[in-house]
N, C-alpha and C positions, 0 to 999 in steps of 0.2 A: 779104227776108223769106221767101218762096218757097223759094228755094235751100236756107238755113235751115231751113223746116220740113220740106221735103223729105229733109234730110238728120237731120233730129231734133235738131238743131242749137237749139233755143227758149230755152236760159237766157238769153239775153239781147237785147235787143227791138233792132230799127236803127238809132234813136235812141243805145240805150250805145254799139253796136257803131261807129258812126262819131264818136260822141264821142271814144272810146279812139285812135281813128285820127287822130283832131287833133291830139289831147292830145300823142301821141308823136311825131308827125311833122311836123305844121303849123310851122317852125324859126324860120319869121319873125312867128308868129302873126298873122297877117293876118284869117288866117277863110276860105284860099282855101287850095287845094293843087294845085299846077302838076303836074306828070304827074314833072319830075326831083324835084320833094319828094317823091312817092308812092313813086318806083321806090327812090329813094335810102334813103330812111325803113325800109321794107318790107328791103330789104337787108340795112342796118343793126341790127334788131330781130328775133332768130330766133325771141321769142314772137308776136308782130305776123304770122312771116312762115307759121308755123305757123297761126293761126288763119286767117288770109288762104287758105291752101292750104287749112283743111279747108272750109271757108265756101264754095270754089269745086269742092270734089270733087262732080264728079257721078254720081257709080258709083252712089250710089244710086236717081240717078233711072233709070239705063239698067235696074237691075235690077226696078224697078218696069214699068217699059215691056216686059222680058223677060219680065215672071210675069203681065200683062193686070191 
């Protein structure tokens, strides 16, 4: 949620955002996801992997720490 708001990122709360992460990846739907379902998943999925990369850009925070 942090990284999220940080980055202005708020349409969607962590709750959707890991649901959508299930939903597409989870393959044996267990309710669990092993680190090969996540890498594999995310690969597999260039919207998934796009959102994943923006979710995890931190330039905004660095420029927030650059400007006090």
């Amino acid at each position: 949620q942090a990284i999220q708001a940080i980055n202005g990122c708020t349409n969607m709360s962590a709750e959707e955002f890991t649901n959508i992460i299930f939903q597409k990846i989870d393959v044996n739907n267990d309710g669990e996801l092993t680190l090969e379902e996540f890498i594999s998943g995310v690969e597999k999925d260039e919207d998934l992997m796009e959102l994943i990369t923006k979710s995890f850009d931190l330039s905004n925070v660095l420029k927030v720490i650059q400007n006090g």
